[in-house]
N, C-alpha and C positions, 0 to 999 in steps of 0.2 A: 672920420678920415676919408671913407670911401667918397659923400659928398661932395670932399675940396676937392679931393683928388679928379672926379668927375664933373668939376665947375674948373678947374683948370683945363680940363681936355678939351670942354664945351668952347672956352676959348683960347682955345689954338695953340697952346703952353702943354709941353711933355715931356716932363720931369722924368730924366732918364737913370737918376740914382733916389730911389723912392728906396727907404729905410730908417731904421728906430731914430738912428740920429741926425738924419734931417727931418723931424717934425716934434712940434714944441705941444702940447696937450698941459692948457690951464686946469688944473684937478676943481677950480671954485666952480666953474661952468662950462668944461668941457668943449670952451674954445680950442679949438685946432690949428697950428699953422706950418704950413709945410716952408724949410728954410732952404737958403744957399740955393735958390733957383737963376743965382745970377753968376751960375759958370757953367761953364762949354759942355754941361753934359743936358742943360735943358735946352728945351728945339722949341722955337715957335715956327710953327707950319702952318702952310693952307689945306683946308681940305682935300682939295685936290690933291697935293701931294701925297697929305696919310693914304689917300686911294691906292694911289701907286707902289708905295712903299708903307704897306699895313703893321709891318714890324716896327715902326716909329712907336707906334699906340698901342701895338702890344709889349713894350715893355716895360711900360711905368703899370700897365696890367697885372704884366707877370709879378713883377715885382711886389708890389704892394699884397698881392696874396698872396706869396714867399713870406712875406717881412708877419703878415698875420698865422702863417703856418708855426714863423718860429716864435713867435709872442703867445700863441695857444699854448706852446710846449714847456714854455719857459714858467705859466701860471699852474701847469695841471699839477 
């Protein structure tokens, strides 16, 4: 997940509501795919801009190690 999540960033896409139920995980092959990137919470930006405004890209961050804090907690 961390992967997609950092091949989206790579290109320019910052999925601002990263959690359990936007991403679809094929149990055959452990294909991943993050869903519902086509509403107003995901940004596509220039680099430049994340410069400027570095909380763009840290929060599809934060988030995705939120969403793995509570998926640790929910298997132990």
């Amino acid at each position: 997940m961390k992967q997609y999540l950092d091949y989206l960033i790579s290109s320019n896409i910052y999925p601002q509501d990263v959690k359990e139920n936007n991403i679809l995980l094929r149990k055959r092959d452990l294909d991943v795919k993050f869903i519902d990137l086509d509403d107003d919470e995901t940004r596509y930006e220039q680099k430049e801009y994340i410069e400027k405004f570095p909380h763009v890209l840290r929060t599809p961050l934060t988030q995705f190690d939120d969403m793995c804090k509570r998926l640790t907690r929910r298997c132990s």
